[in-house]
Short mmCIF file of the C-alpha atoms (twelve columns), coordinates in Angstrom:
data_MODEL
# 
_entry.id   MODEL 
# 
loop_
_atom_site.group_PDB 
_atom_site.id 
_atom_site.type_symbol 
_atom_site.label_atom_id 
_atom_site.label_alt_id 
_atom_site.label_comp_id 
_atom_site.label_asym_id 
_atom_site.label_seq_id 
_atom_site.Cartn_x 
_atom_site.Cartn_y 
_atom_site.Cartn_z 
_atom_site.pdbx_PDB_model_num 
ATOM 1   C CA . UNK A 1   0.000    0.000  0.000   1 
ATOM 2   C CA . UNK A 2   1.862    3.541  -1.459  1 
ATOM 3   C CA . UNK A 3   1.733    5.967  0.935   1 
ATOM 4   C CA . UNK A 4   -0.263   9.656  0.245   1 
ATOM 5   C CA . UNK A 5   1.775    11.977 -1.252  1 
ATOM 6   C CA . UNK A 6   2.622    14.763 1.004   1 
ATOM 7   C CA . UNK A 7   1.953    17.420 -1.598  1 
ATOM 8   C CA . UNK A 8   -1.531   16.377 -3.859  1 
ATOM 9   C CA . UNK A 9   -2.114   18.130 -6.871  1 
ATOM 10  C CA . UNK A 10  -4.205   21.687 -6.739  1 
ATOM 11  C CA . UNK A 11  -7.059   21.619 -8.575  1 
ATOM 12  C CA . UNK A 12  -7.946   24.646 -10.711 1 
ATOM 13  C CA . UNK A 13  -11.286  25.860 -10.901 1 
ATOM 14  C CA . UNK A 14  -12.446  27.874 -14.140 1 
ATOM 15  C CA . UNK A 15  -14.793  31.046 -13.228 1 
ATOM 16  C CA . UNK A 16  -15.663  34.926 -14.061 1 
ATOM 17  C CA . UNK A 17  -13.560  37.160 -12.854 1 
ATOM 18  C CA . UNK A 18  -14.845  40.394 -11.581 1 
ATOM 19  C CA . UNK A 19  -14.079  42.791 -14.632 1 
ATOM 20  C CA . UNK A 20  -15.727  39.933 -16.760 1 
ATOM 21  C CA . UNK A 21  -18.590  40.126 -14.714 1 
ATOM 22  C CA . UNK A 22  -19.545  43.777 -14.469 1 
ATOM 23  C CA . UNK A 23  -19.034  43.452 -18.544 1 
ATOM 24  C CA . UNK A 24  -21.438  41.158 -18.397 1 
ATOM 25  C CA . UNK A 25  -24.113  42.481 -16.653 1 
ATOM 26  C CA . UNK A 26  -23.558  46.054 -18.723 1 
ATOM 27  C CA . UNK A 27  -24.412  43.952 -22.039 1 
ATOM 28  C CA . UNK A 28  -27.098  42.668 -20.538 1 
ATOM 29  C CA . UNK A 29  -28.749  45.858 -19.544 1 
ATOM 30  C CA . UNK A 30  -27.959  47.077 -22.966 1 
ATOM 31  C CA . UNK A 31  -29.941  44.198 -24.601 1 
ATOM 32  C CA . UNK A 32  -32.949  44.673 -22.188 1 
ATOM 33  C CA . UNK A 33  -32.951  48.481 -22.868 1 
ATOM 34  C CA . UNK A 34  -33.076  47.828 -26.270 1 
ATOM 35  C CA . UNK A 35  -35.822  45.169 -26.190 1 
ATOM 36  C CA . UNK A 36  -37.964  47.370 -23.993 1 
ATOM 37  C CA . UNK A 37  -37.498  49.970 -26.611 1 
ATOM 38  C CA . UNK A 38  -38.853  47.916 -29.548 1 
ATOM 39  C CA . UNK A 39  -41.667  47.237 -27.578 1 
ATOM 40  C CA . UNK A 40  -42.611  50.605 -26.247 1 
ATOM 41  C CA . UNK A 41  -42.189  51.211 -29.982 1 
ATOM 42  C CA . UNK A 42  -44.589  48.706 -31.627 1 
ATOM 43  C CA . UNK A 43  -46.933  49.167 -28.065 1 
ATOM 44  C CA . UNK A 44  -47.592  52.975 -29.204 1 
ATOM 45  C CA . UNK A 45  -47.771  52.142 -33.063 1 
ATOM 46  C CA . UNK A 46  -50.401  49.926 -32.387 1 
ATOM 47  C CA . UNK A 47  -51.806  52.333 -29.907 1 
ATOM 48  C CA . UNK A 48  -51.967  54.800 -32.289 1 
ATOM 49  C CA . UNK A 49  -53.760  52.394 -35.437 1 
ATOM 50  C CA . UNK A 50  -55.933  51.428 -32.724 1 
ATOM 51  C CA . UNK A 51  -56.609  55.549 -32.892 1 
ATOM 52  C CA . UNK A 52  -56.495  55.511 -36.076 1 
ATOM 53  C CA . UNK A 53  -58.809  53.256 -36.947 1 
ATOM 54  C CA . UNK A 54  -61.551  54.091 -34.445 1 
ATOM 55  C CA . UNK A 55  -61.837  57.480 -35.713 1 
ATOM 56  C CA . UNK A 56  -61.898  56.026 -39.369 1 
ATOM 57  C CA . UNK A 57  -64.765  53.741 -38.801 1 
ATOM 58  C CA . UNK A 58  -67.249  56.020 -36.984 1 
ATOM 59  C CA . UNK A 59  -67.049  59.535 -39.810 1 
ATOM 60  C CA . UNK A 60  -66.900  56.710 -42.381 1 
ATOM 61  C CA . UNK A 61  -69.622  54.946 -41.499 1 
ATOM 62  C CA . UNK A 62  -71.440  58.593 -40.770 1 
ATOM 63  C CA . UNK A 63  -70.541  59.315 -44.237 1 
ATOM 64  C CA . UNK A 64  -72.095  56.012 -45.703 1 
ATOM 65  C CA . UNK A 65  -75.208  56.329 -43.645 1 
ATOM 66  C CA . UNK A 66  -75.818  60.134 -45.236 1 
ATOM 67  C CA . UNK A 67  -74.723  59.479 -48.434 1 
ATOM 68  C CA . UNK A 68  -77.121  56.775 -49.028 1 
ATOM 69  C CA . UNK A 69  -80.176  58.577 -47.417 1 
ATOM 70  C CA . UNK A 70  -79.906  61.651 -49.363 1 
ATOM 71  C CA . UNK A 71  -79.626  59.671 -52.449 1 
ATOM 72  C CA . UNK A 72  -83.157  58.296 -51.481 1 
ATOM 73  C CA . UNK A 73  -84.477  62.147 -50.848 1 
ATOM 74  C CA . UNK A 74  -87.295  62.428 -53.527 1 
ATOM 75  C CA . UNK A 75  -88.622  59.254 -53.838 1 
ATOM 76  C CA . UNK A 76  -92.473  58.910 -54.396 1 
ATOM 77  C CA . UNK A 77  -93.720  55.289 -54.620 1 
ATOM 78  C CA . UNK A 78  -97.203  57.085 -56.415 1 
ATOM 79  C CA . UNK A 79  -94.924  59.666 -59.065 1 
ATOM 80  C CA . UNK A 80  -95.913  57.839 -62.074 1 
ATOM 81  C CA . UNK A 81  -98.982  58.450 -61.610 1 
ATOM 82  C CA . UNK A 82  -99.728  62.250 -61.320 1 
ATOM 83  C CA . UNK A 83  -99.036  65.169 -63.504 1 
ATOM 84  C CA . UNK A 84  -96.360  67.295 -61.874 1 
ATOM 85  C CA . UNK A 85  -97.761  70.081 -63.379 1 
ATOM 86  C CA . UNK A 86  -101.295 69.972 -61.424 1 
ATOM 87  C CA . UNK A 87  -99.874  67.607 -58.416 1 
ATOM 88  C CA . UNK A 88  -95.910  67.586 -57.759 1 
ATOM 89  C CA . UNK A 89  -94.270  65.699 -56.063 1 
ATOM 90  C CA . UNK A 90  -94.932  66.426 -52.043 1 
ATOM 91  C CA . UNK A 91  -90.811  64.748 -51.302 1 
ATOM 92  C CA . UNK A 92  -89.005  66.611 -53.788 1 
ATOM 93  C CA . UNK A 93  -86.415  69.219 -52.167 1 
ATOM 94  C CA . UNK A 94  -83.608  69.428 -50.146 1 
ATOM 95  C CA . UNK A 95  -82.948  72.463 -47.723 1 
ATOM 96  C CA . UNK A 96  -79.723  73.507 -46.000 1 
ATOM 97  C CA . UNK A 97  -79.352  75.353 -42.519 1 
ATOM 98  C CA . UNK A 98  -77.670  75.674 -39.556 1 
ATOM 99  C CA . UNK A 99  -77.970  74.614 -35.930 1 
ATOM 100 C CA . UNK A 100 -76.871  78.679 -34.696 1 
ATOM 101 C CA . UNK A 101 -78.990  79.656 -37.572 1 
ATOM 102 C CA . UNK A 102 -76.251  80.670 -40.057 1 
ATOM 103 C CA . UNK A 103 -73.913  78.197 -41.534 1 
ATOM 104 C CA . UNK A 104 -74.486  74.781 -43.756 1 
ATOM 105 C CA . UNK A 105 -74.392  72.237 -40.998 1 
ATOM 106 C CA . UNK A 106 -77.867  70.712 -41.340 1 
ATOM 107 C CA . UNK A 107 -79.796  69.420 -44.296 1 
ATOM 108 C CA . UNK A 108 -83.310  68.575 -44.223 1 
ATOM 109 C CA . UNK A 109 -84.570  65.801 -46.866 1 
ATOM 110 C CA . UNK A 110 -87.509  63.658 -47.476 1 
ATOM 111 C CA . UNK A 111 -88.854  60.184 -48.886 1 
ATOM 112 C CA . UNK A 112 -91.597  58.211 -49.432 1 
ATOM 113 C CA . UNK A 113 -90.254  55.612 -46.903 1 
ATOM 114 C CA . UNK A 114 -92.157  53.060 -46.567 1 
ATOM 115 C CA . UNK A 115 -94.026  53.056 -49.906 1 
ATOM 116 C CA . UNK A 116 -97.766  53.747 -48.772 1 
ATOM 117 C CA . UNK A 117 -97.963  56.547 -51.225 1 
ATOM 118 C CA . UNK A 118 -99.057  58.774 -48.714 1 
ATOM 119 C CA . UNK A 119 -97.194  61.426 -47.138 1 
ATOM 120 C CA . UNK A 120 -96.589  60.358 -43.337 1 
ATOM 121 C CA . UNK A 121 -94.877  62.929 -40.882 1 
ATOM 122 C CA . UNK A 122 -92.018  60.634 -39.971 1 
ATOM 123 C CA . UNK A 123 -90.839  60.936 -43.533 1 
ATOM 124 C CA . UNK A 124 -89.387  63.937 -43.065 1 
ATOM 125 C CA . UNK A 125 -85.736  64.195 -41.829 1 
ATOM 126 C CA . UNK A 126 -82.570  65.597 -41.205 1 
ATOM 127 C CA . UNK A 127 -78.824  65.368 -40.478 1 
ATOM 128 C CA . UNK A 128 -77.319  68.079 -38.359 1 
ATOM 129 C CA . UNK A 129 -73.898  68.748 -36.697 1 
ATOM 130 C CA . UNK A 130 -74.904  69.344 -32.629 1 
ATOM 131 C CA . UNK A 131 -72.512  69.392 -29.937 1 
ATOM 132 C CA . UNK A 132 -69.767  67.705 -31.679 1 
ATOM 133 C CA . UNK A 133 -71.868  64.766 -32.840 1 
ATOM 134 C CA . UNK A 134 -73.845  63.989 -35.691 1 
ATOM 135 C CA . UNK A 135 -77.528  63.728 -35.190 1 
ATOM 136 C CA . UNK A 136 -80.187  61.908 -37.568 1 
ATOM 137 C CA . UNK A 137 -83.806  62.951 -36.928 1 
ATOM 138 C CA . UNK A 138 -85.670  59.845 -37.902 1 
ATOM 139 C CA . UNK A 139 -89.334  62.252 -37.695 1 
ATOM 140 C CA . UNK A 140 -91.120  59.489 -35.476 1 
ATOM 141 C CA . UNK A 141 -92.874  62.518 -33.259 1 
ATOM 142 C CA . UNK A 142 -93.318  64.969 -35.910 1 
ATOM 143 C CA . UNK A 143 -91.694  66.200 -39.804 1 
ATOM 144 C CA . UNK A 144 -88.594  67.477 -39.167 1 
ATOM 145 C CA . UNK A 145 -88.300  70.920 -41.207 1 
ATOM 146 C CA . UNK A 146 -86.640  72.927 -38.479 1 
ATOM 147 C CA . UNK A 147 -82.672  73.210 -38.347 1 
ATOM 148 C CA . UNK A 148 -82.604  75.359 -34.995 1 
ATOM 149 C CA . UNK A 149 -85.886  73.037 -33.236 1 
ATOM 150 C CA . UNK A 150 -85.206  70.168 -30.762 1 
ATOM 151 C CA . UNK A 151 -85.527  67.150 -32.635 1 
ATOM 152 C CA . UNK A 152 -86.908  64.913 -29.630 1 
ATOM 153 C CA . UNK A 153 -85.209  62.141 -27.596 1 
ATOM 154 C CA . UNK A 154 -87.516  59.586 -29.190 1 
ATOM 155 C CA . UNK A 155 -87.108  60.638 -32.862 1 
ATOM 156 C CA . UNK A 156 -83.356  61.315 -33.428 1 
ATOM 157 C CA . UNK A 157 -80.203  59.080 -32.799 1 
ATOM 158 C CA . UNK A 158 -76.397  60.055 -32.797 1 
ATOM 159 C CA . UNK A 159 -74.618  58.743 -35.653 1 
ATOM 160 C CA . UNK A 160 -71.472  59.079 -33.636 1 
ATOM 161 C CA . UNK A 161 -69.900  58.821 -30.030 1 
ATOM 162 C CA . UNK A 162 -68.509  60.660 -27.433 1 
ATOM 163 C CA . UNK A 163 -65.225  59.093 -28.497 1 
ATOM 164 C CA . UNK A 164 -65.130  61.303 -31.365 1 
ATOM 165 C CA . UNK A 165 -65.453  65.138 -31.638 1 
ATOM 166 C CA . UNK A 166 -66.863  66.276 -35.126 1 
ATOM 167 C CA . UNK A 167 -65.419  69.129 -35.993 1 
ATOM 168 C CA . UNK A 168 -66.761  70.049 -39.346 1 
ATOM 169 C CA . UNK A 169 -69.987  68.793 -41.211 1 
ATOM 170 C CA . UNK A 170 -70.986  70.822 -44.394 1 
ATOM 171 C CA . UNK A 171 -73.800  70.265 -46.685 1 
ATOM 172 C CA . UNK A 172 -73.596  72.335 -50.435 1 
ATOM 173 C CA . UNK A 173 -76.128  71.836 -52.913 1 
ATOM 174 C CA . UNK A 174 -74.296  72.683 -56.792 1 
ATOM 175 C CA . UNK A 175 -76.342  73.589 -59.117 1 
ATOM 176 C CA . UNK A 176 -78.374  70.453 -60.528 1 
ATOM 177 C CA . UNK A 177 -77.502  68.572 -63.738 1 
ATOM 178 C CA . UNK A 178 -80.650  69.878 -66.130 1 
ATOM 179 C CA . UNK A 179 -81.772  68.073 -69.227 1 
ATOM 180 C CA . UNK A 180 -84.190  70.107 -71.523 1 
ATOM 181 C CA . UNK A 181 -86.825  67.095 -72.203 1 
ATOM 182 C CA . UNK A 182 -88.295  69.875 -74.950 1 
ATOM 183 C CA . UNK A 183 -85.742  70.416 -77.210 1 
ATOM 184 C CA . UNK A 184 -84.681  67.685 -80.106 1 
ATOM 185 C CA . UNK A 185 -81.824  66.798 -79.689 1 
ATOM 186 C CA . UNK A 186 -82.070  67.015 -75.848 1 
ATOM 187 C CA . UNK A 187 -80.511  70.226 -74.435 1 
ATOM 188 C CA . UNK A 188 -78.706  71.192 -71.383 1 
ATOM 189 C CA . UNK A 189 -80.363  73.423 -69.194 1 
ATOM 190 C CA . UNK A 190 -77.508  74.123 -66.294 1 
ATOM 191 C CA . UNK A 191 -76.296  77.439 -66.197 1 
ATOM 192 C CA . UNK A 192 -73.238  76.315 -64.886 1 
ATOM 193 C CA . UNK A 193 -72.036  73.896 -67.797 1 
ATOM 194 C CA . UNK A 194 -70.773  74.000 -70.831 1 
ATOM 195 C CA . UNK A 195 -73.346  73.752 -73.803 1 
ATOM 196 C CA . UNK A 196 -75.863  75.553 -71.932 1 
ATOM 197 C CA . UNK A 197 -79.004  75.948 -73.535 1 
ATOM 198 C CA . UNK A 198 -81.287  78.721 -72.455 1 
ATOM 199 C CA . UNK A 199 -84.921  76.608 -72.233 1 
ATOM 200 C CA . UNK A 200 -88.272  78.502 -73.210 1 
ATOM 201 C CA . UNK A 201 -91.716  78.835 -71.046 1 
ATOM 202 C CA . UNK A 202 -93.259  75.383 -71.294 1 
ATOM 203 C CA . UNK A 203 -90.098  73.360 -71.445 1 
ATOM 204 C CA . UNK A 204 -90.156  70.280 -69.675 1 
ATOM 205 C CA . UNK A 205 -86.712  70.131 -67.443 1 
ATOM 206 C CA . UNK A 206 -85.721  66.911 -65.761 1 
ATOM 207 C CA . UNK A 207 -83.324  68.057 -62.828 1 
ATOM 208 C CA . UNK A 208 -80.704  65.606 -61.014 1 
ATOM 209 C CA . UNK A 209 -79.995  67.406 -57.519 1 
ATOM 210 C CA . UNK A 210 -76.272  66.852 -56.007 1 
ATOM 211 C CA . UNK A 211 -75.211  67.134 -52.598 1 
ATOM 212 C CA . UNK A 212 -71.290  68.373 -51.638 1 
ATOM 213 C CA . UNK A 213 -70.996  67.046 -48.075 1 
ATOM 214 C CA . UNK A 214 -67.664  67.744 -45.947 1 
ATOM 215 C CA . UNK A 215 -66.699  66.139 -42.769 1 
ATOM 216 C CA . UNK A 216 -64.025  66.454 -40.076 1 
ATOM 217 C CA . UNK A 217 -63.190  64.853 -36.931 1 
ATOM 218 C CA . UNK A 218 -60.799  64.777 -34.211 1 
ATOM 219 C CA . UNK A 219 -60.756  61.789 -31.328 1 
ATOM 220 C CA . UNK A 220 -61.747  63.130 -28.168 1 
ATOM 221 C CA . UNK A 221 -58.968  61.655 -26.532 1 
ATOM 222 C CA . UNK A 222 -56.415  62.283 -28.570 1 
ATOM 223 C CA . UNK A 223 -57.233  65.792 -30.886 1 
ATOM 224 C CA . UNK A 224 -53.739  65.018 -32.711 1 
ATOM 225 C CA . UNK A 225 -55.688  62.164 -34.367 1 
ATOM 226 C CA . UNK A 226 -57.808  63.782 -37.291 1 
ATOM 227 C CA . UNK A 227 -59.737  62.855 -40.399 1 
ATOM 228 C CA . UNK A 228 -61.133  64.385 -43.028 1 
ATOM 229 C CA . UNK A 229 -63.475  62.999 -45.740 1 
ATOM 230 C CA . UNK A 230 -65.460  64.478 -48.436 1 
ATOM 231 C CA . UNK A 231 -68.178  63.322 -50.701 1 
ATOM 232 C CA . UNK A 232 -70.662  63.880 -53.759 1 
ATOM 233 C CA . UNK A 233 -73.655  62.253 -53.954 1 
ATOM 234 C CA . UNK A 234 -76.310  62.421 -56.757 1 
ATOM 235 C CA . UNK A 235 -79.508  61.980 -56.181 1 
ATOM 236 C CA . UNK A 236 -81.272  58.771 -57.546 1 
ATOM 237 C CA . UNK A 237 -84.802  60.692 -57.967 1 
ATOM 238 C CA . UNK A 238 -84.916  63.449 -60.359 1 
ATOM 239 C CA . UNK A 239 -87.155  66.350 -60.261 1 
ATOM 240 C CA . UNK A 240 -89.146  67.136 -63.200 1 
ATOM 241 C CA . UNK A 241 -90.551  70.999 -63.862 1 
ATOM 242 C CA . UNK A 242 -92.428  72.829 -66.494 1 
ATOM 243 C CA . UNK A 243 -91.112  75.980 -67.137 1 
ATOM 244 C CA . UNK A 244 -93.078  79.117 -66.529 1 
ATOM 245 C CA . UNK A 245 -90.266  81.270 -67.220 1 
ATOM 246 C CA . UNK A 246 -87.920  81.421 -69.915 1 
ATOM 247 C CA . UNK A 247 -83.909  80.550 -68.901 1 
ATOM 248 C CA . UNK A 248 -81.704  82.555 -67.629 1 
ATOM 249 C CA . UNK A 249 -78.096  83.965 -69.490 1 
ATOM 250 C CA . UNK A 250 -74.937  81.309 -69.231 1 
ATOM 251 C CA . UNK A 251 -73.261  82.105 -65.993 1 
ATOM 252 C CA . UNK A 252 -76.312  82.728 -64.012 1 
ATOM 253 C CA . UNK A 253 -76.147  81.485 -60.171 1 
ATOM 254 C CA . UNK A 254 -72.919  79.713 -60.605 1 
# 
C-alpha cells in the first residue's frame, strides 16, 4: 500500500472574474434596454392604429349612412302616376341650414319611406352637426323641417360617439344637372355647364340634384388624431318641372 503523497495536486477551478462580470451584466442591460425599446415602440404604433382606426370607422360609417339617405331624398312610390304640373311631387327638395342659424351644418330631406304613397310625418328628416356629434332625426314625433328646433329624444339618434369630436360637417347643394326634355336633340339646361341651352316657357326640365358634403373629426382623446373625408352624392330621384319662365343667361347662379 503507497503511501499519500505529502503534496496532492491543486485543482484549478475555471470562473468569471470580476471585470468579466460587471461586462457582463452592462451587455445585458444594454440588450434589455433595447428590447424594452422595440416594444414601447410597436406598443404605441399599435396604440396609435388602434386611434387611427376608431376614428376612421365612426365619420366613415357617418358618411355612408348620409350618403345613401340623401340619395333616397325624392322618392315617391305614387310619381308615375300624377301630372307634376297639377300635383308635384310632395318629397321633392332638399334644404340647407344651420344649428346657430347661419352656416351649412344641417340638411333637411324627405322620402316616401315606406311606400304607402301617402305622405306620413315621420318621412321627413334631417342630419345636423350638434354638440360635436352627428344627429339623424328619424321624424317618429313629428316632420322634421326645423334646423334650430329640438328634434326629440324619441325621434333622433347620434350617428357618432362621445369618443369622437366632429369638428366640421358641411352640406352644399351645386347647381343640378338639367336636361331640356323639350328640345330635339335634348338640351342642357344648367347654367353652370358647358353647352348651356337657355330653355323657353313650357319646357319640360328633368333636374338631377347633387349634394357636396364635408366632414371632419378629431378623437376626443387624442385631438392630434384627425380625419377628413369628403363626398358627392347624386340623387337617384330626379325632379321634373315645367317651365313658366324662360332661362336665364350662361353664368347665371354659378
Amino acid at each position: 500500500m503507497n503511501p499519500l503523497p505529502s503534496n496532492p495536486p491543486r485543482i484549478r477551478q475555471a470562473g468569471f472574474t470580476l471585470v468579466e462580470l460587471m461586462i457582463s451584466l452592462t451587455l445585458g442591460l444594454v440588450l434589455l434596454a433595447g428590447i424594452y425599446q422595440v416594444f414601447s415602440i410597436t406598443l404605441t404604433g399599435y396604440t396609435q392604429a388602434i386611434k387611427v382606426a376608431q376614428l376612421n370607422h365612426e365619420l366613415r360609417s357617418a358618411m355612408y349612412v348620409m350618403g345613401n339617405e340623401l340619395r333616397r331624398s325624392g322618392r315617391w312610390d305614387d310619381a308615375l302616376n300624377f301630372d307634376p304640373t297639377t300635383n308635384p311631387n310632395p318629397y321633392v327638395g332638399l334644404t340647407v341650414g344651420s344649428v346657430s342659424g347661419a352656416g351649412n351644418d344641417c340638411i333637411l330631406y324627405a322620402y316616401d319611406t315606406n311606400d304607402s304613397m301617402g305622405v306620413a310625418t315621420w318621412e321627413f328628416l334631417g342630419f345636423r352637426l350638434n354638440a360635436g356629434r352627428i344627429e339623424w332625426s328619424k321624424g317618429t314625433t313629428g316632420p322634421t323641417t326645423d334646423c334650430t328646433a329640438s328634434w326629440g329624444t324619441t325621434s333622433d339618434i347620434y350617428m357618432t360617439s362621445g369618443k369622437v369630436s366632429v369638428t366640421n360637417l358641411s352640406f352644399t347643394l351645386p347647381p343640378a344637372e338639367c336636361t331640356n326634355l323639350s328640345t330635339v336633340p335634348r338640351s342642357n339646361c344648367n347654367p353652370c355647364d358647358t353647352g348651356y341651352v337657355p330653355w323657353s316657357v313650357g319646357d319640360t326640365l328633368v333636374k338631377v340634384p347633387r349634394v357636396d358634403i364635408a366632414l371632419s373629426g378629431q378623437l376626443t382623446s387624442d385631438p392630434a388624431i384627425q380625419m377628413t373625408l369628403n363626398q358627392t352624392v347624386r340623387v337617384r330621384n330626379p325632379v321634373i318641372e315645367v317651365a313658366t319662365t324662360a332661362g336665364p343667361p350662361a353664368g347665371t347662379g354659378c
